[in-house]
KOLPA-632431 format. One record per residue: residue number from 1; residue in one letter; x, y, z of N, C-alpha, C, CB in turn. Coordinates in Angstrom, 3 decimals, padded with zeros to 6 digits. Glycine has a CB too. Example, Ala and Ser with C-alpha at 12.3 -4.5 7.8 and 13.67 -1.06 7.14 Angstrom:
2
+-----+---+----------+----------+----------+----------+----------+----------+----------+----------+----------+----------+----------+----------+
:   k : r :      n_x :      n_y :      n_z :     ca_x :     ca_y :     ca_z :      c_x :      c_y :      c_z :     cb_x :     cb_y :     cb_z :
+-----+---+----------+----------+----------+----------+----------+----------+----------+----------+----------+----------+----------+----------+
:   1 : a :  013.190 : -005.690 :  007.800 :  012.300 : -004.500 :  007.800 :  013.200 : -003.300 :  007.800 :  011.308 : -004.473 :  009.046 :
:   2 : s :  012.850 : -002.250 :  007.080 :  013.670 : -001.060 :  007.140 :  012.900 :  000.030 :  007.870 :  014.084 : -000.598 :  005.725 :
+-----+---+----------+----------+----------+----------+----------+----------+----------+----------+----------+----------+----------+----------+
END
This chain:
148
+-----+---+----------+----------+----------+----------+----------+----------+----------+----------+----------+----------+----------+----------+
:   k : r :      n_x :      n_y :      n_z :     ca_x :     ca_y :     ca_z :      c_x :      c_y :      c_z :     cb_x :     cb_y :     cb_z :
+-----+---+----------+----------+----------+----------+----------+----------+----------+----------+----------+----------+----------+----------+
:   1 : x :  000.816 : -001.211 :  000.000 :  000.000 :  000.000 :  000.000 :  000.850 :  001.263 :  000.000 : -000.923 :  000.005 :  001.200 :
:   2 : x :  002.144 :  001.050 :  000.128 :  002.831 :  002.524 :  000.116 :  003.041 :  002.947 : -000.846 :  003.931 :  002.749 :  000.641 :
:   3 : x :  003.011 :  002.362 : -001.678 :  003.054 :  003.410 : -003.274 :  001.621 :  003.464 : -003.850 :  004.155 :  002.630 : -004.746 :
:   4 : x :  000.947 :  003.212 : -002.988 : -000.265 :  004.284 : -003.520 : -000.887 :  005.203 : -003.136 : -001.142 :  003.931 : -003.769 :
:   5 : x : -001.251 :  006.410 : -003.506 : -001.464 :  007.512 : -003.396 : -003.060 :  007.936 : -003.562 : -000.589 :  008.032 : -004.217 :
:   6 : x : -004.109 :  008.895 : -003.072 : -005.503 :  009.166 : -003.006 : -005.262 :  010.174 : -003.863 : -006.251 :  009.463 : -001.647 :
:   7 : x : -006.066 :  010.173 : -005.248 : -006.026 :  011.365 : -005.891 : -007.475 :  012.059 : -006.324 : -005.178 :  011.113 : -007.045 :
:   8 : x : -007.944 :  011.279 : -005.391 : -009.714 :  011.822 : -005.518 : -010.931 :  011.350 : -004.918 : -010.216 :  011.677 : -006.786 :
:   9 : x : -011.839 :  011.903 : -004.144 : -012.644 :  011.480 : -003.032 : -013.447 :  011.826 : -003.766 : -012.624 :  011.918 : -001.643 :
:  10 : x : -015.105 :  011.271 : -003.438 : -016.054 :  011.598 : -004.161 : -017.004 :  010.354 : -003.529 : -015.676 :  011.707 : -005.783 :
:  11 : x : -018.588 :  010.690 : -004.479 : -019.627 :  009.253 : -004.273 : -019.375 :  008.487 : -004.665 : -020.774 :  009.059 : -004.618 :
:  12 : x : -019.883 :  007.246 : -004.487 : -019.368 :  006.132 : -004.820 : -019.959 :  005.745 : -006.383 : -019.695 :  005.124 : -003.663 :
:  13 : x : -021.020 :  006.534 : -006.974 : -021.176 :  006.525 : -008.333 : -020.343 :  007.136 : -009.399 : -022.206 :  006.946 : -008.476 :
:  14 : x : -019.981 :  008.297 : -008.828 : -018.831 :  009.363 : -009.415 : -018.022 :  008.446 : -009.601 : -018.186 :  010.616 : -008.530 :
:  15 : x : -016.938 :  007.983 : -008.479 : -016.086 :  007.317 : -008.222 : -015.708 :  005.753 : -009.341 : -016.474 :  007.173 : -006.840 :
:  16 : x : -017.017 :  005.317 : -009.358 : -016.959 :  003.965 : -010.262 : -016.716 :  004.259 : -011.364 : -018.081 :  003.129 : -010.382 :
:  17 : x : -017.087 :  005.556 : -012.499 : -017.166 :  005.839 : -013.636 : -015.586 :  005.983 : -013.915 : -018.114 :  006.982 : -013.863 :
:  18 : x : -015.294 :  006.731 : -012.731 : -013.801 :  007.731 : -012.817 : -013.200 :  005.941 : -013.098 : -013.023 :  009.053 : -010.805 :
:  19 : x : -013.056 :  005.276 : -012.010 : -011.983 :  004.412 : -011.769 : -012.415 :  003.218 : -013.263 : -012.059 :  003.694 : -009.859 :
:  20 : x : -013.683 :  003.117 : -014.168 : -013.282 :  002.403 : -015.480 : -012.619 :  003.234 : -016.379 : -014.421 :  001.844 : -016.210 :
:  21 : x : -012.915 :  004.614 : -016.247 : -012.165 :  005.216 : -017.133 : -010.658 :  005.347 : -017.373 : -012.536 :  006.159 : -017.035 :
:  22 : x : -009.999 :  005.387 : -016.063 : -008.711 :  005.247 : -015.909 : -008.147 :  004.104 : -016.256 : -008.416 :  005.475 : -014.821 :
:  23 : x : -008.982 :  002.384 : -015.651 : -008.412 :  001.299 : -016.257 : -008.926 :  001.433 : -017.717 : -008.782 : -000.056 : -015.531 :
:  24 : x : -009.546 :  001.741 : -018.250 : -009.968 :  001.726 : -019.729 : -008.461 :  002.264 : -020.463 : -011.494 :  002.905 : -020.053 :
:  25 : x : -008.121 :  003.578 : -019.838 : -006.956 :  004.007 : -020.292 : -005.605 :  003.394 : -019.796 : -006.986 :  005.276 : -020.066 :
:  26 : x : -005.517 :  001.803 : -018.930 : -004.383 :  001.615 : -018.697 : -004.258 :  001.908 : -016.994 : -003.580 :  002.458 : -019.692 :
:  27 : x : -004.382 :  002.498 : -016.251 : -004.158 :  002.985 : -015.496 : -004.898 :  002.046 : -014.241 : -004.399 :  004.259 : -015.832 :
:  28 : x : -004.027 :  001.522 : -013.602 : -004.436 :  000.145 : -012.650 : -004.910 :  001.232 : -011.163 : -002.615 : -001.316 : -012.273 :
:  29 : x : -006.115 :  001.041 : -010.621 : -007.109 :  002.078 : -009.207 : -007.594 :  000.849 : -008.390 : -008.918 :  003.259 : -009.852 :
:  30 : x : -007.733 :  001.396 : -007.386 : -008.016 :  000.540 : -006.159 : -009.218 :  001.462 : -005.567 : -006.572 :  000.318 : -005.031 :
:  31 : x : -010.092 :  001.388 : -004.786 : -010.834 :  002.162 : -004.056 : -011.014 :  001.899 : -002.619 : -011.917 :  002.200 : -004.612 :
:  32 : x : -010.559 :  002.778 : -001.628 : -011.123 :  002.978 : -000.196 : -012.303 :  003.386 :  000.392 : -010.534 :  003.663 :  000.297 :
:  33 : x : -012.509 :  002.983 :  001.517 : -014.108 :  003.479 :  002.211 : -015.001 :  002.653 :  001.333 : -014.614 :  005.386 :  002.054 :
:  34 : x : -015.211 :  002.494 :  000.298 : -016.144 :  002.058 : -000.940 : -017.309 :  001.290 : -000.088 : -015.273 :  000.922 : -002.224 :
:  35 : x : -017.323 :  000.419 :  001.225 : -018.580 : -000.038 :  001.451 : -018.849 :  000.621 :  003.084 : -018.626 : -001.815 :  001.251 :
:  36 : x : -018.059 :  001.684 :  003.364 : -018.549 :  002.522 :  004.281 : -019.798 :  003.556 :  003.939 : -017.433 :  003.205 :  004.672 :
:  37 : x : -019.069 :  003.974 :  002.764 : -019.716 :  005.262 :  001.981 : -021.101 :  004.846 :  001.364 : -018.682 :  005.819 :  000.675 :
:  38 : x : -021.013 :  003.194 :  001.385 : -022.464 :  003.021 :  000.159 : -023.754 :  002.415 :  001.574 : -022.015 :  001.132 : -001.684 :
:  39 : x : -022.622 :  002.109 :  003.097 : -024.121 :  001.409 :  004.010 : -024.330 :  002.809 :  004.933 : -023.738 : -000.441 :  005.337 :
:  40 : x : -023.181 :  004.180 :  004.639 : -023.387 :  005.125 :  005.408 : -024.667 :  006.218 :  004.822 : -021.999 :  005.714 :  005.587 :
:  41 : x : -025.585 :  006.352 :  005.427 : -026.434 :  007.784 :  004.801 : -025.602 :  008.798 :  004.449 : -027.442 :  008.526 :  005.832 :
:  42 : x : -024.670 :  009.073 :  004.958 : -023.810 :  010.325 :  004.146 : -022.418 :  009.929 :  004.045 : -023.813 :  011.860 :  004.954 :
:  43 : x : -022.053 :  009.496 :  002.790 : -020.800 :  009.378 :  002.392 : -019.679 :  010.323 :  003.038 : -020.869 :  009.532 :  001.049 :
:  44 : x : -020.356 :  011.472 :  002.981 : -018.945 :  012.538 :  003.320 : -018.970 :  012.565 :  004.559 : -018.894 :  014.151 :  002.805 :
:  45 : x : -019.278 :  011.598 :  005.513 : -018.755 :  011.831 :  006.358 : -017.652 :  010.689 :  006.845 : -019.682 :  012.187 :  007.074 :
:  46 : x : -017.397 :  010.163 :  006.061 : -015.741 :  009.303 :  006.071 : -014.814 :  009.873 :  004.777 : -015.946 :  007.254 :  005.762 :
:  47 : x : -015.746 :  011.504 :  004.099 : -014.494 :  011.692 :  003.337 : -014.945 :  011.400 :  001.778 : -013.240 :  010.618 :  003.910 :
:  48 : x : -015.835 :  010.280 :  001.771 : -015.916 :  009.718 :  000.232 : -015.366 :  008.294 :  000.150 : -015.009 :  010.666 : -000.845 :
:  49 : x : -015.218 :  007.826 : -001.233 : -014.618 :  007.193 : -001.524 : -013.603 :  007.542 : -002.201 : -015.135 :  006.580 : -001.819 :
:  50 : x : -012.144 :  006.725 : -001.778 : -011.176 :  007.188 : -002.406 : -010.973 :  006.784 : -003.344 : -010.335 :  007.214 : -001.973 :
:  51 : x : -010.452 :  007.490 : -004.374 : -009.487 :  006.571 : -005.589 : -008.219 :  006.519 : -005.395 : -009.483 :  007.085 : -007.034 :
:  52 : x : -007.806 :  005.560 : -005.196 : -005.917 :  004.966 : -005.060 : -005.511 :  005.067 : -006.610 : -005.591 :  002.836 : -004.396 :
:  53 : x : -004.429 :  005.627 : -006.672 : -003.363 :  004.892 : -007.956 : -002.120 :  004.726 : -007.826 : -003.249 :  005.575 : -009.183 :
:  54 : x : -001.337 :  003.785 : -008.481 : -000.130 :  003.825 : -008.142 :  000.404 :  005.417 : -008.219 :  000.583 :  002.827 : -009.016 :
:  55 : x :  001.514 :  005.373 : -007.338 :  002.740 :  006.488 : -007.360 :  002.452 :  007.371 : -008.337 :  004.216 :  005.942 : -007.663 :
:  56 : x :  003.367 :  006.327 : -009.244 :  004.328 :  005.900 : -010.931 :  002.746 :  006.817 : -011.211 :  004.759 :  003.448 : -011.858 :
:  57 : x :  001.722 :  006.550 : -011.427 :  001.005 :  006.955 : -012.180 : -000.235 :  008.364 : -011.716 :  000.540 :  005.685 : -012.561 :
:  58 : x :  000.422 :  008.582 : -011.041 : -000.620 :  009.593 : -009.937 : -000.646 :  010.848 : -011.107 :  000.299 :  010.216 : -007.930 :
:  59 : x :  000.186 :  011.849 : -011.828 :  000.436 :  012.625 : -012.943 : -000.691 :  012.497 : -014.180 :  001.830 :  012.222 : -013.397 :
:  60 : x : -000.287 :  011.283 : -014.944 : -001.301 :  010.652 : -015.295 : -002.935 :  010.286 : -015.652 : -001.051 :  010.367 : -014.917 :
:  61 : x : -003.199 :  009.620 : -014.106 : -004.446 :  009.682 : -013.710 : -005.225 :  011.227 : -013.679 : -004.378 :  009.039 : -012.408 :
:  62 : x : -004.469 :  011.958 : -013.105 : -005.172 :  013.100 : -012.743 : -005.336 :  014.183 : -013.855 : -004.514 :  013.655 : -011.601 :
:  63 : x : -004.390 :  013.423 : -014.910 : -004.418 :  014.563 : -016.130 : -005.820 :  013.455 : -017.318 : -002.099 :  014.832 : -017.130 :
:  64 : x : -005.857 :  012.153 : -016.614 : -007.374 :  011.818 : -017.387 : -008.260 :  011.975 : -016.648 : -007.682 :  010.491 : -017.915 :
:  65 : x : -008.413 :  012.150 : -015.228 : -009.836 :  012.896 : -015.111 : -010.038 :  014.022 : -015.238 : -010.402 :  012.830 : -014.130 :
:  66 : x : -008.669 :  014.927 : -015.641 : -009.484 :  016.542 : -016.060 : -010.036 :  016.239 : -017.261 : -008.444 :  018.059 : -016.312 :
:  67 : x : -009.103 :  015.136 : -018.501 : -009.502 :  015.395 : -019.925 : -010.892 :  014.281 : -020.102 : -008.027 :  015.034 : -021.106 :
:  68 : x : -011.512 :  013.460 : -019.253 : -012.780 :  012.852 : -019.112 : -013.674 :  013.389 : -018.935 : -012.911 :  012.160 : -018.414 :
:  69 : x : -013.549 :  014.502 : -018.049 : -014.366 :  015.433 : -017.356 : -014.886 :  015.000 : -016.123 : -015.392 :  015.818 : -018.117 :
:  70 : x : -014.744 :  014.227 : -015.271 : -014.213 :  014.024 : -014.111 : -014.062 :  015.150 : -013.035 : -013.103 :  013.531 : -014.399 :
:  71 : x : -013.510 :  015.489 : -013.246 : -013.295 :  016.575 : -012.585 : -012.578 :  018.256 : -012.914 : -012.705 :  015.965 : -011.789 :
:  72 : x : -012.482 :  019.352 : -012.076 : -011.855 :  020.692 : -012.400 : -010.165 :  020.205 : -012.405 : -012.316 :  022.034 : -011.085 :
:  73 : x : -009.559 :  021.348 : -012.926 : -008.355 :  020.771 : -012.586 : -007.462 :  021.056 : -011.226 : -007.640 :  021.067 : -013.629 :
:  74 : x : -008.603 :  022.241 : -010.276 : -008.246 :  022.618 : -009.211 : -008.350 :  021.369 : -008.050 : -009.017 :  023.814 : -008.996 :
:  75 : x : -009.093 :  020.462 : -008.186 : -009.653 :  019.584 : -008.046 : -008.842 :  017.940 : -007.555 : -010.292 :  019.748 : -009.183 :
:  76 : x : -007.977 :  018.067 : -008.861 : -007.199 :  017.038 : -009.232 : -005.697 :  016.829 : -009.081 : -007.433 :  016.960 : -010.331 :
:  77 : x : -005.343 :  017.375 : -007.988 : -003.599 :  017.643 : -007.921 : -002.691 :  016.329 : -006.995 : -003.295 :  019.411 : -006.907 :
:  78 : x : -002.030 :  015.851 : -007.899 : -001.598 :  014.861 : -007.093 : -000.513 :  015.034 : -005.942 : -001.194 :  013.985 : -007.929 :
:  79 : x : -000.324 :  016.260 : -006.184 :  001.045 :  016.593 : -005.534 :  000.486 :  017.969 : -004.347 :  002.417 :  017.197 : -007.014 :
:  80 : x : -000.784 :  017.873 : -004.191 : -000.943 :  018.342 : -003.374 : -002.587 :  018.336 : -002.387 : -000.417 :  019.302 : -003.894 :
:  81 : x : -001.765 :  017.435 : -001.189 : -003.436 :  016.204 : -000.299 : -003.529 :  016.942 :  000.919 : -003.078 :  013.968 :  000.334 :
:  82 : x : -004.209 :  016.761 :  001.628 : -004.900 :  017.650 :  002.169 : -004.714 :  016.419 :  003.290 : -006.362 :  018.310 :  001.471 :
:  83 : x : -003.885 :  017.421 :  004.432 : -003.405 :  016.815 :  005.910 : -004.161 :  016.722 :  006.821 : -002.483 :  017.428 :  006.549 :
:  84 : x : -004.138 :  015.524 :  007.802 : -005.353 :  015.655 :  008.868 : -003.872 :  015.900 :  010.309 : -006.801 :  013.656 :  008.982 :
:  85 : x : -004.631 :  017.334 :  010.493 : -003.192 :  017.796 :  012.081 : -003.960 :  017.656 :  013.258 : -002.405 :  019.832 :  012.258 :
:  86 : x : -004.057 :  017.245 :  013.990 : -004.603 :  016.649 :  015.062 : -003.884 :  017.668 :  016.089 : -004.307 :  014.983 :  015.189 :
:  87 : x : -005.145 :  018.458 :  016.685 : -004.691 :  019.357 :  017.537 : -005.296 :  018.977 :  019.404 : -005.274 :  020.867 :  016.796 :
:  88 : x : -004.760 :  019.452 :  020.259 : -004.870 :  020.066 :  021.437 : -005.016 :  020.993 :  022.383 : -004.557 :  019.953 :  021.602 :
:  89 : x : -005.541 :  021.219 :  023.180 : -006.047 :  022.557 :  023.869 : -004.441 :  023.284 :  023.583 : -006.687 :  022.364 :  025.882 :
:  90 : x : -002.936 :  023.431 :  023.460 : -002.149 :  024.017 :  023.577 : -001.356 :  024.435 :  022.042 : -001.579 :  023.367 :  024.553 :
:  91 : x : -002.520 :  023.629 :  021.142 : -001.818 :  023.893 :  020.019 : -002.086 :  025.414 :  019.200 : -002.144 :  022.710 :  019.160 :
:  92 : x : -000.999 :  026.166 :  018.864 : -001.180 :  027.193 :  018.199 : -001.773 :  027.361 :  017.051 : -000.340 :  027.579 :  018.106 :
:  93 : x : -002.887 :  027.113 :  016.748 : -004.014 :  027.054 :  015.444 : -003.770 :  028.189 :  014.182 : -005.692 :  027.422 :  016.123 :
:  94 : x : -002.907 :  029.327 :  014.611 : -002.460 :  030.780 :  013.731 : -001.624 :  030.659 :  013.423 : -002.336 :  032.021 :  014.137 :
:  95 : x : -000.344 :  029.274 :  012.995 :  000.421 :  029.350 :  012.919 :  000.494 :  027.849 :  012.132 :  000.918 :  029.857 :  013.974 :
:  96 : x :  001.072 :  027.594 :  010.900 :  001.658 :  026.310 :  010.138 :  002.269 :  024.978 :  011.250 :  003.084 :  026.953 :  009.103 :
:  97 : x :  001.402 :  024.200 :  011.090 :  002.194 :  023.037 :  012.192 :  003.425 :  022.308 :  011.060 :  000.742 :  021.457 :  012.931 :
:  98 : x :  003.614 :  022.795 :  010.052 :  004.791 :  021.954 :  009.250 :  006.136 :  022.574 :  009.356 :  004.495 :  021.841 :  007.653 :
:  99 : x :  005.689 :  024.073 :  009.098 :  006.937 :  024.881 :  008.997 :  006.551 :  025.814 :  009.784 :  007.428 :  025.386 :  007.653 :
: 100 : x :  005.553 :  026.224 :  011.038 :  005.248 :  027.128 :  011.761 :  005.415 :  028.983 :  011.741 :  005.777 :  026.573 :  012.599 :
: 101 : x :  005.241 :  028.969 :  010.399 :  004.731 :  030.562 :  009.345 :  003.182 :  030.978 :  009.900 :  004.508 :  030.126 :  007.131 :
: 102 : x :  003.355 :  032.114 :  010.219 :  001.993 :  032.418 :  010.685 :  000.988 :  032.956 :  009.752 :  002.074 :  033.313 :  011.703 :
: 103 : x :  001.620 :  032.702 :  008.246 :  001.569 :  033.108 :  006.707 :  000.194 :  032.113 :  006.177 :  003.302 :  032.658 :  005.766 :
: 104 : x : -001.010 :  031.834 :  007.133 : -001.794 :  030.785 :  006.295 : -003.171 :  031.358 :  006.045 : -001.928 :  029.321 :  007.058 :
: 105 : x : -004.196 :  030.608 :  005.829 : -005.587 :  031.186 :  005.084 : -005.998 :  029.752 :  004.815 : -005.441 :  032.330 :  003.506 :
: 106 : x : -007.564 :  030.056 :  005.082 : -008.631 :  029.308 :  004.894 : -008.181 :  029.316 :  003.223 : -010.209 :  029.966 :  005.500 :
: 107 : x : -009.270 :  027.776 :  002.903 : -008.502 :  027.427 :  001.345 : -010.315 :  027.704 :  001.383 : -007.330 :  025.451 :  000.684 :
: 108 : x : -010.670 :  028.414 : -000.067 : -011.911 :  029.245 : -000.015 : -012.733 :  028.083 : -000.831 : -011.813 :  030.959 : -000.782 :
: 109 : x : -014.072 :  027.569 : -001.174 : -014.865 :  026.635 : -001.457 : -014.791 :  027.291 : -002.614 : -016.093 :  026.296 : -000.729 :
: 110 : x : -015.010 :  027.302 : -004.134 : -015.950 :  027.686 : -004.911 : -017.109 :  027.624 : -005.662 : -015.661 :  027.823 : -005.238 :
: 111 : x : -017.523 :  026.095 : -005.362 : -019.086 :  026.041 : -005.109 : -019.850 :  026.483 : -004.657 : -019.482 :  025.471 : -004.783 :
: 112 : x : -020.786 :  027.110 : -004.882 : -021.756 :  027.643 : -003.380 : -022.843 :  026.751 : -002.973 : -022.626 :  029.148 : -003.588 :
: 113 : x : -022.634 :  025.589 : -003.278 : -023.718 :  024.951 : -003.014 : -023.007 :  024.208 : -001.863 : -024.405 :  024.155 : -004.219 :
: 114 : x : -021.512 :  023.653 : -002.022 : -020.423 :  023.147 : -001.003 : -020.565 :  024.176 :  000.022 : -018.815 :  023.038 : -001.590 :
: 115 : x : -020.163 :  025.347 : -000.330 : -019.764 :  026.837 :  000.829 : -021.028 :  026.485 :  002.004 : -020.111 :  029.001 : -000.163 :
: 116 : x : -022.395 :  026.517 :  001.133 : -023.631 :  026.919 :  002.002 : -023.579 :  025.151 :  003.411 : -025.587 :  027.062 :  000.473 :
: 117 : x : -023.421 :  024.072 :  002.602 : -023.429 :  023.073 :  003.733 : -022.775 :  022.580 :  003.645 : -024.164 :  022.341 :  004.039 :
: 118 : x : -021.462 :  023.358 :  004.091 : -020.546 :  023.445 :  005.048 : -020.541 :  024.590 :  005.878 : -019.431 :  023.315 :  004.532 :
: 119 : x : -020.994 :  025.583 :  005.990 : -021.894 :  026.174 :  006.938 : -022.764 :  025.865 :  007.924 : -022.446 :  026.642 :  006.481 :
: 120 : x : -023.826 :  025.219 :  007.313 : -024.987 :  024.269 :  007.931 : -024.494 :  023.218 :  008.536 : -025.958 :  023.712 :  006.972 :
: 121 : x : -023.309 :  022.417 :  008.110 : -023.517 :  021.506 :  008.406 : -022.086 :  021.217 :  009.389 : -023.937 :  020.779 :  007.249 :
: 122 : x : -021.495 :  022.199 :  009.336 : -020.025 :  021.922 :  010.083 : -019.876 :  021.963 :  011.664 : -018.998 :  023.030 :  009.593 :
: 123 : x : -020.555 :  022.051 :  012.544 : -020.847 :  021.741 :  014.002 : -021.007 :  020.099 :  013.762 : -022.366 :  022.629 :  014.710 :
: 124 : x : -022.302 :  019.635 :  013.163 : -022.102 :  018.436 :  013.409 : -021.435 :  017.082 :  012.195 : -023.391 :  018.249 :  013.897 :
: 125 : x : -020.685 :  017.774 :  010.996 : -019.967 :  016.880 :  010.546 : -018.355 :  017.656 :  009.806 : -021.019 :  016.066 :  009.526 :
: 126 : x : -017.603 :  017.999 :  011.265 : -016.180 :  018.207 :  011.114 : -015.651 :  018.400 :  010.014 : -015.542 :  017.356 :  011.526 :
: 127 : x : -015.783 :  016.943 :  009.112 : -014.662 :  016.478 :  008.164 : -015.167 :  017.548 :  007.369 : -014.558 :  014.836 :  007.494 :
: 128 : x : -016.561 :  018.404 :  007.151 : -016.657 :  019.620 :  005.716 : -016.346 :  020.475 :  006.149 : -017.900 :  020.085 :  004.935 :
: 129 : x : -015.450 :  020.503 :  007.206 : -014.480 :  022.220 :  007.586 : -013.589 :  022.378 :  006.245 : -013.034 :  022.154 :  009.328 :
: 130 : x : -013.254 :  023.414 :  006.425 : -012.154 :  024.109 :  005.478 : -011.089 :  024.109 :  005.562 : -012.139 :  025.145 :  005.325 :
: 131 : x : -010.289 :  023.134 :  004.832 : -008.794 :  023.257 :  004.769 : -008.120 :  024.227 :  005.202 : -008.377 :  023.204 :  003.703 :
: 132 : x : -006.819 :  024.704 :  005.879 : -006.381 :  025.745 :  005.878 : -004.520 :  025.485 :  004.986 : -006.596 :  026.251 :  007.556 :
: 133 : x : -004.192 :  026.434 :  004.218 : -003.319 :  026.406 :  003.281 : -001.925 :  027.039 :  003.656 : -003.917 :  026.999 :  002.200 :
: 134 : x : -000.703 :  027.020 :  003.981 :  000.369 :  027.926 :  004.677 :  001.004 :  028.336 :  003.145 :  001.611 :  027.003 :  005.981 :
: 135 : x :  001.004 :  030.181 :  002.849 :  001.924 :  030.659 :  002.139 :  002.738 :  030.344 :  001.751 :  002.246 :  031.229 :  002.342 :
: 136 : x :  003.546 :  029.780 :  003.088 :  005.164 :  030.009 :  003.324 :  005.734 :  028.946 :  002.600 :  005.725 :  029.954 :  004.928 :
: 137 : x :  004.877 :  027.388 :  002.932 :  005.605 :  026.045 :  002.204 :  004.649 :  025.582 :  001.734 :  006.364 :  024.928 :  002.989 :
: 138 : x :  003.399 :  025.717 :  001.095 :  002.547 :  025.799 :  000.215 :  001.732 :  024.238 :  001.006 :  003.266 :  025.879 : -001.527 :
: 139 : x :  001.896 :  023.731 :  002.122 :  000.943 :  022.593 :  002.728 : -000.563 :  022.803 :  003.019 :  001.482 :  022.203 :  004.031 :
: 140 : x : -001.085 :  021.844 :  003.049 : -003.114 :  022.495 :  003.054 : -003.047 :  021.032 :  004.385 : -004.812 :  022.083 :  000.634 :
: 141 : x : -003.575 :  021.209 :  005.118 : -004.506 :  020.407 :  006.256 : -005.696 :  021.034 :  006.876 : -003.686 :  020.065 :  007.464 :
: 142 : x : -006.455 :  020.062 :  007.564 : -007.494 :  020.020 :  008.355 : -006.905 :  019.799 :  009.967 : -008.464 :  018.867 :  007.785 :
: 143 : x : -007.790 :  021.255 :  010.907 : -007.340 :  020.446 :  012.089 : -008.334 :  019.475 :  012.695 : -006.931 :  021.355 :  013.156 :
: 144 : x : -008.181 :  018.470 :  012.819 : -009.029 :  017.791 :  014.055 : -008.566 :  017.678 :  015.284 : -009.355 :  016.526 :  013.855 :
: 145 : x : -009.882 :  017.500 :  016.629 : -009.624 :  017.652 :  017.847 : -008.958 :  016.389 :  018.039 : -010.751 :  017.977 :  018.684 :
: 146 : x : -007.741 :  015.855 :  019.053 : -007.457 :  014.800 :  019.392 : -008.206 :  014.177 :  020.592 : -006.277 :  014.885 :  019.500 :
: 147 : x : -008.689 :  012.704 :  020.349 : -009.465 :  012.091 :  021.795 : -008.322 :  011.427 :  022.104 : -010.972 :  010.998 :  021.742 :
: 148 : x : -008.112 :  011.448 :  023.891 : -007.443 :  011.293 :  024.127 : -007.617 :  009.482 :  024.661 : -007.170 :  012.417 :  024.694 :
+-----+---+----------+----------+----------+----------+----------+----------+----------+----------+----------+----------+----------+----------+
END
């Protein structure tokens, strides 16, 4: 499993189309969550289903689901995943936990149909908070609370 890489979360219908299209083109996918997401009433709240691809082919993949239509190409970056930082009452939240630049910003939705519920809906399902992005060394994560 270490050379494979998540280059796209989504429903699990989305998800099936994406992952023949890629083997159609060659491109060998695996999928995660896949029977969380289909016995859960709301998929997004484990995230989606993932699409795995090898490494070697992560470039690739992501340049056939922009040209499938699949997806935006803001969308599709293999080289840049979105961290889960697991925080504590003492952790400094204004400040980059990678390279600790106080240089960061909410990463902005541009859906508004995403923006509005994740609004609504972010008290009680976390995971549709908003990435936050650091200037300084260009990393994007999510914080979550740690249980101890």
């Amino acid at each position: 499993m270490d050379d494979w890489k998540i280059i796209w979360s989504s429903t699990p219908p989305e998800i099936y189309m994406a992952r023949s299209y890629l083997e159609a083109n060659g491109v060998q996918c695996m999928l995660r969550d896949e029977l969380t997401a289909q016995t859960n009433y709301c998929a997004n709240t484990v995230g989606g289903v993932k699409l795995l691809v090898k490494e070697e082919d992560g470039k690739r993949a992501a340049e056939l689901l922009v040209e499938g239509g699949f997806v935006p190409v803001k969308d599709c970056d293999p080289g840049n995943e979105v961290a889960i930082v697991k925080i504590s009452a003492t952790t400094d939240k204004k400040r980059c936990p990678f390279c600790g630049s106080a240089n960061i910003k909410h990463v902005k939705d541009t859906d508004a149909a995403m923006a509005i519920l994740s609004v609504l809906f972010q008290a009680f399902f976390p995971v549709l908070r908003r990435p936050y992005k650091c200037l300084g060394c260009g990393k994007t994560w999510k914080w979550v609370k740690k249980h101890d």
